[in-house]
C-alpha positions as CSV (number, residue, x, y, z in Angstrom):
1,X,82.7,91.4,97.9
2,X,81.2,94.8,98.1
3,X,83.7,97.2,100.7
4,X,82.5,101.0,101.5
5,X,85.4,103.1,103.2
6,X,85.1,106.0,104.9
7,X,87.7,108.8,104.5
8,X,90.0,109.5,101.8
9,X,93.0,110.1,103.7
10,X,96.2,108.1,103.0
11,X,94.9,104.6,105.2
12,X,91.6,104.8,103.5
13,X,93.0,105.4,99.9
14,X,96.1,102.8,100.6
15,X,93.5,100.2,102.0
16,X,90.8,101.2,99.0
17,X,93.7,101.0,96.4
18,X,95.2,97.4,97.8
19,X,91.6,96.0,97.9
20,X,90.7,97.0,94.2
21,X,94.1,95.4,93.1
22,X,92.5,91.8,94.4
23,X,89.3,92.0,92.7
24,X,86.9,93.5,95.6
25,X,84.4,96.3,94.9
26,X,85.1,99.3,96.6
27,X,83.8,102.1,97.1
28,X,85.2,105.1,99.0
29,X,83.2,108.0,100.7
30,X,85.2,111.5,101.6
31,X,82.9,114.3,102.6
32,X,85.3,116.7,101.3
33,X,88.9,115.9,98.8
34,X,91.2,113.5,98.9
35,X,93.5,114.2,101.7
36,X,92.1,117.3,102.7
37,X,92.6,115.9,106.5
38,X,95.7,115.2,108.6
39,X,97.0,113.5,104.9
40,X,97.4,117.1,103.3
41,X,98.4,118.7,106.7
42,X,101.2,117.0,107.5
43,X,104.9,117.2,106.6
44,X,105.2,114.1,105.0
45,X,107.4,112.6,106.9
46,X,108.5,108.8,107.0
47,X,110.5,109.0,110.5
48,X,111.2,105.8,111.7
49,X,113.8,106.6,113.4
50,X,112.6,110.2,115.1
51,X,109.2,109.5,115.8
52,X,109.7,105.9,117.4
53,X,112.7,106.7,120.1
54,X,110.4,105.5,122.6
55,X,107.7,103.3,120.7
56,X,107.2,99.8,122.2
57,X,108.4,96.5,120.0
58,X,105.1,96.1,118.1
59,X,104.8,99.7,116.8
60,X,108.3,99.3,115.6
61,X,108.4,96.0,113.5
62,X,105.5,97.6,111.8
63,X,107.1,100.6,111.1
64,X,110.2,99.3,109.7
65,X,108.0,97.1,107.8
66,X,106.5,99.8,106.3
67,X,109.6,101.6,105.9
68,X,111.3,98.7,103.9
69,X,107.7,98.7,102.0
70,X,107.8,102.3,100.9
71,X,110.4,102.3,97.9
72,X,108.7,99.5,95.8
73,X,105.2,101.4,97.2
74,X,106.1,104.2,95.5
75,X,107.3,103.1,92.4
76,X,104.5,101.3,91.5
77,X,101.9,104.2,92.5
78,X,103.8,106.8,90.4
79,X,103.7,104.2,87.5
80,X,100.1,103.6,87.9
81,X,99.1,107.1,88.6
82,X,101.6,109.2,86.6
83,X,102.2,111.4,89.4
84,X,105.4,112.0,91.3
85,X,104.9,111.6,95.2
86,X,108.5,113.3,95.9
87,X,110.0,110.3,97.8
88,X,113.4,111.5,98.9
89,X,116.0,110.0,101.5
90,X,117.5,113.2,102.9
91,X,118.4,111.7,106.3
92,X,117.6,113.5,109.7
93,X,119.6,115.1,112.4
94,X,118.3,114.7,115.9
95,X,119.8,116.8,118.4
96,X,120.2,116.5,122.0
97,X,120.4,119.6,123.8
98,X,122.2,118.1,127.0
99,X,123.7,114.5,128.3
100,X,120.5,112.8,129.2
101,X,119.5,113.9,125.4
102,X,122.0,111.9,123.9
103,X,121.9,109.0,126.1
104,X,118.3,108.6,124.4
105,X,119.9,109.1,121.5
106,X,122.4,106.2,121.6
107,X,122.5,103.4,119.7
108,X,119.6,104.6,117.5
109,X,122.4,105.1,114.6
110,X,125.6,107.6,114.1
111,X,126.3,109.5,117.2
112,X,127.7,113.0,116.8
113,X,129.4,115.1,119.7
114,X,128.7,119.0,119.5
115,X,131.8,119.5,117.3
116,X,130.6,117.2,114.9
117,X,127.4,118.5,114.8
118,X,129.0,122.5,114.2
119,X,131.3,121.0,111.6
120,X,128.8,118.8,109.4
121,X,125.7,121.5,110.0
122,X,127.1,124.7,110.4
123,X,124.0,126.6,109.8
124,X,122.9,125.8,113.5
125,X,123.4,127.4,116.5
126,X,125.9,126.0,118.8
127,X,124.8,124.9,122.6
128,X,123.9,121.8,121.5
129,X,125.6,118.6,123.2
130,X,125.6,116.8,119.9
131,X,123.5,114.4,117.9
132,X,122.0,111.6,115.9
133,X,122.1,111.3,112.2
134,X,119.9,108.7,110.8
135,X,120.1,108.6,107.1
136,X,117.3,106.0,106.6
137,X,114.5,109.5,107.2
138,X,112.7,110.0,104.3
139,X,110.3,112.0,102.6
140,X,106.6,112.2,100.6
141,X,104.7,115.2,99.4
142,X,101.7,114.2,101.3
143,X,99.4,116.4,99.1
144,X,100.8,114.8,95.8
145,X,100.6,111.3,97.2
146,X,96.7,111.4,98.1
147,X,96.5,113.0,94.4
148,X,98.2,110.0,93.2
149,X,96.6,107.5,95.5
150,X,92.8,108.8,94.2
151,X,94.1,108.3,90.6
152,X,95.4,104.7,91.2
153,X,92.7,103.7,92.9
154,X,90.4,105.0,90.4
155,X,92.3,103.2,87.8
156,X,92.2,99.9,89.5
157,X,88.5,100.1,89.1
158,X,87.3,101.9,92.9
159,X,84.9,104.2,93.1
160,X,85.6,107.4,94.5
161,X,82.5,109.4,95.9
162,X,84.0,113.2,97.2
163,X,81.7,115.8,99.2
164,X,79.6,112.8,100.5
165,X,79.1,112.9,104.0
166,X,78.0,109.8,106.1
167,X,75.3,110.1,108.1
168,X,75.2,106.4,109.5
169,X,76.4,103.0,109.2
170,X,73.6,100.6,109.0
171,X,73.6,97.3,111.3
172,X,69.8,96.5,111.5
173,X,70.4,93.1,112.9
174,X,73.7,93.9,114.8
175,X,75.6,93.2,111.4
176,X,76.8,95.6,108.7
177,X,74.6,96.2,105.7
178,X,75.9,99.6,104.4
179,X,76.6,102.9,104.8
180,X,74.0,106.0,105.0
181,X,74.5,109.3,103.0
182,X,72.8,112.4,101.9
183,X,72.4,110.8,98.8
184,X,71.6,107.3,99.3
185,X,72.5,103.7,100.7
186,X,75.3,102.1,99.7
187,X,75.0,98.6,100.5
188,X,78.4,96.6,102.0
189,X,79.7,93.5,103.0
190,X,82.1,95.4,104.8
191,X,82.8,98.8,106.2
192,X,86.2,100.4,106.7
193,X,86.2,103.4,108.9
194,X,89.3,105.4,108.2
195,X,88.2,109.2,108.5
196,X,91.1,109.9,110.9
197,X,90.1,112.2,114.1
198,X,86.2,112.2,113.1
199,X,86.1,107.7,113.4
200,X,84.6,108.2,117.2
201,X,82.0,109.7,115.5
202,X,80.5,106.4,113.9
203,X,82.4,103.7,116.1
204,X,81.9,105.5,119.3
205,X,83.7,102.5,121.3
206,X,87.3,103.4,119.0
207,X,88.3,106.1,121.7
208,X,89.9,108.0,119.1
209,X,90.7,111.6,119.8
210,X,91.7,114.9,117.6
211,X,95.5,116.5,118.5
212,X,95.8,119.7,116.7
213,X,98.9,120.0,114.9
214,X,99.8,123.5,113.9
215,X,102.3,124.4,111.3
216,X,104.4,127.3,109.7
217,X,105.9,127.6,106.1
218,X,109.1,130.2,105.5
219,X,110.8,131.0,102.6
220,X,114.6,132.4,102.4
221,X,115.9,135.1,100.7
222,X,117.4,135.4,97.3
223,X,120.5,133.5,97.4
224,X,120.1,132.0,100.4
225,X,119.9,127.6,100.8
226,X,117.2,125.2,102.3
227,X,118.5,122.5,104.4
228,X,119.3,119.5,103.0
229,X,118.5,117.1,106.0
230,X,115.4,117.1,108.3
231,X,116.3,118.6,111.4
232,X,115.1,117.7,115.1
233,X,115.4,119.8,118.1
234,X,114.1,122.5,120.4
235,X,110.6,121.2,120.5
236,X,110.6,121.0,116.9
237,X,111.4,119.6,113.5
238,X,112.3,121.5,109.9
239,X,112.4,120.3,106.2
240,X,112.6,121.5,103.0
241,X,109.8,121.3,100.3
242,X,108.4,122.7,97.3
243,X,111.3,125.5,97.7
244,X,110.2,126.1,101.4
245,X,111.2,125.5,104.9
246,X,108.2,123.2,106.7
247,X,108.6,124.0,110.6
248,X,106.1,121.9,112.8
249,X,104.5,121.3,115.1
250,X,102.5,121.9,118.1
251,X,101.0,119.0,120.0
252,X,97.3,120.3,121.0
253,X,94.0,119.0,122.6
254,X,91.3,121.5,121.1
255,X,89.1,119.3,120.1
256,X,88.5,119.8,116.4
257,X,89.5,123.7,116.7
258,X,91.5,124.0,113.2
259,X,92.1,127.6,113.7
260,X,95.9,129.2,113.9
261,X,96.9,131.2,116.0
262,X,99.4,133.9,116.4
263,X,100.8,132.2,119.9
264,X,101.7,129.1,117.8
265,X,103.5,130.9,115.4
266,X,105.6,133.2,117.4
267,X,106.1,130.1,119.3
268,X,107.1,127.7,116.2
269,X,109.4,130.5,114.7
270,X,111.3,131.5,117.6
271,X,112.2,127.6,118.0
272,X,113.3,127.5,114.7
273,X,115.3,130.6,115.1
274,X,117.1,129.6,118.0
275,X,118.4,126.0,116.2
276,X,119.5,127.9,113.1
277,X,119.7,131.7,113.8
278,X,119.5,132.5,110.2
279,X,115.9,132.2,109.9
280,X,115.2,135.4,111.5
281,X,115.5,137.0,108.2
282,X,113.4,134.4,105.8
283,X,109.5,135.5,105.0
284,X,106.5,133.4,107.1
285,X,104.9,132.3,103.7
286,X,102.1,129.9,105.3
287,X,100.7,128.7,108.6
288,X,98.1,126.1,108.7
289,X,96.1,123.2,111.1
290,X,95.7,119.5,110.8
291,X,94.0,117.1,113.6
292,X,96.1,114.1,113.5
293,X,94.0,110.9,115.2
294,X,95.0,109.6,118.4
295,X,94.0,106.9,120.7
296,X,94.3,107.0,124.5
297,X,97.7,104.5,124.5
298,X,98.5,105.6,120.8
299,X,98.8,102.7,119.2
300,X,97.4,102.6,116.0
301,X,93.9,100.5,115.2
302,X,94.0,98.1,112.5
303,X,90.9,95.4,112.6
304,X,87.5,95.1,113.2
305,X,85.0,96.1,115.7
306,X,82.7,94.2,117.8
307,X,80.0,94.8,114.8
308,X,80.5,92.1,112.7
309,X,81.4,93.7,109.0
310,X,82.8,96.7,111.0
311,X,86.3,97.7,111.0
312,X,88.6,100.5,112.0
313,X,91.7,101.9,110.4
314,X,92.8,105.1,112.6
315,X,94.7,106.1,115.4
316,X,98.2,106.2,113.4
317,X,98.8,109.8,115.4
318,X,102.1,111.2,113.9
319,X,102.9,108.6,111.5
320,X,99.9,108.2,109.3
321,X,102.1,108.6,106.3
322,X,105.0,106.4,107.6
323,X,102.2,103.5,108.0
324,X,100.8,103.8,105.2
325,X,102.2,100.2,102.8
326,X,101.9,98.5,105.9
327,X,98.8,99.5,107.0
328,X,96.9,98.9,103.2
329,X,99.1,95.7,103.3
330,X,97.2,94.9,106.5
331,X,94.3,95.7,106.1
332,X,93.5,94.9,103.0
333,X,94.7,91.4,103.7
334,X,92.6,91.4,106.8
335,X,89.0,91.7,104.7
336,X,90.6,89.3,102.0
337,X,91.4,86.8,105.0
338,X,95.3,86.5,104.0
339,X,96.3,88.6,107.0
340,X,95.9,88.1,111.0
341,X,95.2,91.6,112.9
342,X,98.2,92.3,114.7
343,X,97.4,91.9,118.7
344,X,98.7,95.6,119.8
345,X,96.4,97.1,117.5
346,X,92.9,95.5,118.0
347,X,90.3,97.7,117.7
348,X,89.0,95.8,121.0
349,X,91.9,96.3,123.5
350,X,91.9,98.0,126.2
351,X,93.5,101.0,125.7
């Protein structure tokens, strides 16, 4: 079975990877590098407990799924690939800043009162009516781990074609027969579209949409400690990585404008500054965009398309790396016809 993805982010690499593993000729086309989309923008994140406060019962079985998929996921890709992907379990603290905050909060794991949360995180700023801590948040380097998905992949026998744009998917009969590039036609009994905010632009019926997602990077001064724990609040979320401090991010509808701007900064670092006052004297090292993919009721899609041979894997919004076992899982067992598309995310619904 011949299977042509488009986009190398972490969903097409996953799927590619999965796919490779079970025999299928793949081939995957990225019209820049590996991960060089929302993958490589984003924190890295695996928040199943942050992100999905208010996510309805389907989005949430999947994401546990995932979550429970992740360890074993990881293992076996650094083995493969020889890479470390930086998996860590720090935990997460979710502050409320008043009573209707932490009634949210409840009964989404270990409640905290604001004493609590001054005497376990004293770093923070007070006027805080207390907290969550989850300890099940964890951690990827999402730049390592589309490095190390594009080697395992590779190595299970995929071909990886980078700076290849396409220019069309061709259905002369209604049915997939390929995908068109600047270079040529590569023929497919199945095409994957998973080139995050751009899949509108060859399945116009997805609906998908970009959200800009800006981000800042600050590093503290001699002496001084990172946080351990990933830390919710005041708009915003902080971690530690690669000796920084990761403070994100904005939530924006400018189309696929990947500029920064000073606004979001001021705006991201006085956030930050106001949950842990200390930060006012550490160095803005970095400030970058992504464009995370979104669909109008954002739910991911996972299946195919009314074009027979045509199918969509997009739409994960904030938890593209969270999804990612379950999604490949999915997926891949979809083409292979050992998995049923899950209802909530067809491709077809209306959204």
């Amino acid at each position: 079975m011949r299977i042509v993805i488009i986009g190398a982010g972490v969903a097409g690499l996953a799927t590619g990877w999965r796919l490779a593993q079970a025999g299928a000729a793949v081939t995957i086309l990225e019209r820049g590098q590996p991960g060089s989309g929302a993958t490589g923008a984003s924190a890295g994140m695996l928040a199943v407990t942050a992100e999905l406060l208010e996510a309805g019962e389907a989005e949430t079985i999947f994401a546990r799924h995932s979550n429970v998929l992740w360890p074993d996921f990881a293992t076996e890709l650094e083995e493969i690939s020889g890479r470390s992907i930086g998996l860590s379990s720090p935990g997460a603290l979710i502050l409320a800043s008043d009573a209707n905050g932490l009634a949210r909060l409840a009964g989404h794991g270990e409640g905290l009162d604001a004493a609590a949360v001054k005497a376990r995180f004293p770093m923070l700023a007070g006027g805080f009516a207390g907290g969550l801590w989850s300890p099940n948040e964890a951690l990827v380097d999402s730049r390592a781990l589309a490095a190390a998905l594009a080697i395992a992949f590779v190595r299970a026998g995929g071909q990886l074609k980078l700076n290849e744009a396409v220019a069309k998917i061709e259905k002369p009969d209604g049915r997939v027969t390929g995908v068109l590039t600047q270079f040529g036609l590569y023929p497919a009994d199945a095409v994957i579209a998973a080139n995050g905010a751009w899949i509108s632009d060859l399945v116009p019926g997805a609906g998908i949409a970009p959200v800009k997602g800006q981000m800042i990077a600050l590093a503290p001064p001699a002496g001084e400690k990172l946080p351990t724990p990933v830390i919710w609040g005041n708009g915003i979320y902080m971690l530690a990585r690669g000796g920084r401090l990761l403070v994100g991010a904005t939530v924006e509808d400018r189309g696929f404008d990947t500029s920064t701007t000073e606004e979001a900064r001021r705006d991201l670092r006085g956030r930050a500054e106001a949950v842990m006052p200390s930060l006012r004297r550490w160095t803005l090292v970095d400030h970058w965009a992504g464009l995370r993919p979104r669909a109008p009721d954002g739910l991911p899609l996972l299946g195919p398309t009314a074009t027979p041979g045509l199918y969509v894997a997009g739409g994960q919004f904030r938890n593209g790396i969270l999804f990612a076992p379950a999604l490949a899982e999915n997926m891949a067992g979809q083409i292979l016809g050992t998995a049923r598309m899950i209802p909530a995310f067809d491709p077809m619904r209306k959204k």
